[in-house]
N, C-alpha and C positions, 0 to 999 in steps of 0.2 A: 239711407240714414234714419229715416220713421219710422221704418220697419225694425231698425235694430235698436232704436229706445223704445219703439211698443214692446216690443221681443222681450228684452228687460224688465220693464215696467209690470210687462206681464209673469214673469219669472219671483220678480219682487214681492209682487202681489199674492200670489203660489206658494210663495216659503211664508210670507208672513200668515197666511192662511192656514196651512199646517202646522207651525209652529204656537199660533194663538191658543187652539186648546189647553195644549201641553204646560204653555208658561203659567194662562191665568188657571190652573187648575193647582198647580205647585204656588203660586201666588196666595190661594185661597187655604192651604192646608196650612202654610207658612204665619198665614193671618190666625191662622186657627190655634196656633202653638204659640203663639204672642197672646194671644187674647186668653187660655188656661192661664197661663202662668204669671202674667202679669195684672189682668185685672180681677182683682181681689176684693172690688165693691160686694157686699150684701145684698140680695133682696129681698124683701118680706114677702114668702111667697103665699103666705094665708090671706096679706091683703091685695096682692095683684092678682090674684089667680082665683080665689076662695078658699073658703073655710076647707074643704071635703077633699079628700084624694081616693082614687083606689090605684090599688096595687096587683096586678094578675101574674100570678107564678111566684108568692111572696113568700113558702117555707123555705127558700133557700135560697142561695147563694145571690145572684147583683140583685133580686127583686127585696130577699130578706132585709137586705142591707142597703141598699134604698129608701124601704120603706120605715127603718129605724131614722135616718135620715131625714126623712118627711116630717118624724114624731121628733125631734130634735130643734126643728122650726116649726113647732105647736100646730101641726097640718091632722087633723080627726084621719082617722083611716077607716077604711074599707078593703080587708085584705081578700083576697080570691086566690083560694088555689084546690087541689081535689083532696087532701086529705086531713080530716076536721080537728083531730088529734092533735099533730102539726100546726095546724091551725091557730088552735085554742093555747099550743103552746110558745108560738111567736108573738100572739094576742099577749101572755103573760110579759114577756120579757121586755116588747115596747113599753107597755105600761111602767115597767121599772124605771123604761129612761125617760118617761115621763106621761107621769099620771093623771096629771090633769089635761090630757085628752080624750076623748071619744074613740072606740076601734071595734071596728066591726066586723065579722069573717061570716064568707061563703063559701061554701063546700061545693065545688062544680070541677067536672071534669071537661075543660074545652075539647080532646079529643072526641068527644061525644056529638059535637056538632051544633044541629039545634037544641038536641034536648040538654044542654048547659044553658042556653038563652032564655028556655023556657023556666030554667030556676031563678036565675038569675035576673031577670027585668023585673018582677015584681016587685022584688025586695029595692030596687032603686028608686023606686015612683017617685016617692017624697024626699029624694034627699039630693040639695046642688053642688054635685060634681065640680070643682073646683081646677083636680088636676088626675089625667088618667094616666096611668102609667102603663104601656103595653109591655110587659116584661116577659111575658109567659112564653117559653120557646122548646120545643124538642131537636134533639141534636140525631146523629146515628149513635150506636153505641158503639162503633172505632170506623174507621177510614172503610167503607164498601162499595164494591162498583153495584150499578142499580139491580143488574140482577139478583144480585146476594140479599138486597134489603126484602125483610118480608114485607108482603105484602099491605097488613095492617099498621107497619110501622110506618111505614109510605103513607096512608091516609091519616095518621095520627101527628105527622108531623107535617101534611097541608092545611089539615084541619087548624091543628093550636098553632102553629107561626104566619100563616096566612088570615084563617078563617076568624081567629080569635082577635086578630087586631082590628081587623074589618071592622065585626059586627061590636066589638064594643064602642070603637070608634061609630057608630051610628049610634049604638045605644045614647049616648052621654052628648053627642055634640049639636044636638036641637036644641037642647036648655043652656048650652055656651051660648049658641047663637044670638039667646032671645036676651040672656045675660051683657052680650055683649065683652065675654068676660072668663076664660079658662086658659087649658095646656094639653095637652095632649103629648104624651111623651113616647115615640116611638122604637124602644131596643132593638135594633137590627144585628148585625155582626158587621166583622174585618173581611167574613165572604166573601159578601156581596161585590168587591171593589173588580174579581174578576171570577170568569166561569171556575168553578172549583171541584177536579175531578176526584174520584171516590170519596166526596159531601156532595155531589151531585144536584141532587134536588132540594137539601139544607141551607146549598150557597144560593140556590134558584129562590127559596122562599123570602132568602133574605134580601135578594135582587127587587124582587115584589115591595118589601116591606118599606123600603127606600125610596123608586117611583110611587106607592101609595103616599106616605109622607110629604113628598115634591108636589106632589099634586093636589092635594088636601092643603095643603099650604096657600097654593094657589088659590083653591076657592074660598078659603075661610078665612084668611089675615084679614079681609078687610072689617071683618066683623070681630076684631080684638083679639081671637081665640089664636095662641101661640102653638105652633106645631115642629114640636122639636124630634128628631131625627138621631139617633146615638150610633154611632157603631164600634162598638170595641174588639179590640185585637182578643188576643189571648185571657183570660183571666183563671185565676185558680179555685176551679167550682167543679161540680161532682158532672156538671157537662162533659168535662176534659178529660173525666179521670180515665179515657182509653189510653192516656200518656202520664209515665209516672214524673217525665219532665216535667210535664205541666201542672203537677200538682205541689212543687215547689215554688213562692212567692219570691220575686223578682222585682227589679224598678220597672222593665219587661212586661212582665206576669205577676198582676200584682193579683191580693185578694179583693173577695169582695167589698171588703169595708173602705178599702183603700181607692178602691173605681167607683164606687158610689158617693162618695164623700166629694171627691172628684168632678164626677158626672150633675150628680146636684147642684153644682156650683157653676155650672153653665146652665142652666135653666133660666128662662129671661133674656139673657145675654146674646146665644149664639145657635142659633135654629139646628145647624146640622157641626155634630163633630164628633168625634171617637168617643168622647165624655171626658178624656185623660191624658194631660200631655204627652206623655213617654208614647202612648200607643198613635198618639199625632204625628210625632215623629219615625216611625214605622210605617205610618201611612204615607209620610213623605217618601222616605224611600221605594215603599210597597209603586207605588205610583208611576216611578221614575222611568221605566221600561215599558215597551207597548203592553199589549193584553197578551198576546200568542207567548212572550216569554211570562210572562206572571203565570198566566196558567200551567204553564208547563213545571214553572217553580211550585207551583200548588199542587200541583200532581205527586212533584219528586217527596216534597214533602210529606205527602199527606200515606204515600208508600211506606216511606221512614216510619210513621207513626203507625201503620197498618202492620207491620214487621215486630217494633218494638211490642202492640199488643199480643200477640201471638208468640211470642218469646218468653210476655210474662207469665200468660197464661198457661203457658208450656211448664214453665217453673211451680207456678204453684200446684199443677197437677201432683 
């Protein structure tokens, strides 16, 4: 008779055990599409955070529009990205939507590794980083299994989605520290959530970019500094354009002004989340199946999209 309520007891314990990932994990994504959509408080993030942002990968698409974003809640900028032109002409446009802010651009290419940190730290010395924005990401240019990726596009996209969030993230979070007082905002992808074949090493960086977040978190909450973590689904940005699907705006697929607008709006609030209800709810589902099937659905898919490229490309020949 002991033996067969331990047996039980045991079995009990077994499923609840297995089970618990799975529910508080659905739990927390569930919390997470409650909280977009319903809490609609304001924060003033120039006085919780400070005065200063920067922005890495901000001529274009969720970075550009982000950081228009920032200059909307009177946040000084620091934009960073590699091409000065670009640069000077996203500098102009913020200033339209408002002028009586501070904006400042650097010219660096993170692909370059050090010698981007070597431009870049000096020009920061004097000035307190309030909120960094890791936004800068290199994608494949359409669905490749690893051998096909060349070589240098392979170190160009460790370098800027690995390397670049790293070392900015040390550059800026000693003077948080001593502050007491910043954000750190981490762009990851929908990737990361499982291994992702032909993005291979793109869904890998962004797997990194995730546990680095988780963990930085860990060390640095207790000294004030916010460490938020984004991952968003699909968005309609010149990343995607190896799909002409994807270059059509959706509740889905939305643009960038639409995710960012979005995504800003959880800052403060909620440490890790897509940035955007809709794509919350994608990750609800995305979730709902072990890994072995997700992956394999990211395989089929990402087939799809390697197909559809090669078909365009065929045409426009």
């Amino acid at each position: 008779m002991l033996l067969t309520i331990a047996f039980w007891m045991l079995v009990i314990l077994i499923t609840f055990w297995i089970l618990l990932g799975p529910v508080t994990r659905f739990l927390r994504v569930l919390w997470e599409i409650i909280m977009q959509i319903y809490n609609k408080k304001t924060i003033d993030l120039r006085t919780k955070f400070g005065e200063w942002a920067i922005v890495t990968g901000s001529t274009d698409g969720i970075g550009k529009a982000y950081a228009k974003e920032l200059a909307v809640r009177n946040m000084n900028l620091i934009l960073i990205s590699r091409n000065l032109e670009k640069l000077e002409r996203t500098k102009d446009e913020i200033l339209l939507i408002n002028p009586k802010i501070e904006v400042k651009v650097i010219a660096a290419d993170f692909a370059e590794g050090e010698n981007a940190f070597t431009k870049i730290h000096p020009l920061l010395q004097d000035i307190s980083v309030g909120i960094l924005v890791n936004n800068v990401g290199k994608q494949y240019e359409y669905p490749m299994y690893v051998g096909e990726v060349p070589e240098k596009e392979l170190w160009d996209i460790i370098n800027v989605n690995v390397g670049a969030t790293t070392l900015m993230t040390r550059l800026v979070i000693g003077q948080m520290q001593k502050r007491k007082q910043g954000a750190i905002v981490n762009v990851s992808s929908g990737s990361e959530f499982q291994p992702l074949p032909l993005m291979t090493v793109y869904a890998a960086t962004k797997a990194y970019v995730k546990s680095f977040s988780d963990a930085l978190r860990a060390e640095y909450s207790r000294f004030g500094i916010t460490i938020q973590h984004l991952s968003p689904l699909f968005v309609n940005t010149k990343m995607n354009a190896f799909s002409s699907r994807l270059q059509v705006s959706s509740i889905f697929v939305p643009d960038a002004t639409t995710y960012a607008r979005n995504a800003i709006a959880t800052l403060g609030k909620m440490d890790s989340s897509t940035g955007y209800w809709a794509h919350s709810i994608q990750k609800f589902v995305t979730l709902m199946p072990p890994v072995w099937i997700r992956t394999k659905i990211g395989q089929i898919m990402n087939e799809s999209f390697r197909q559809e490229y090669f078909k365009e490309k065929q045409q426009k020949a």
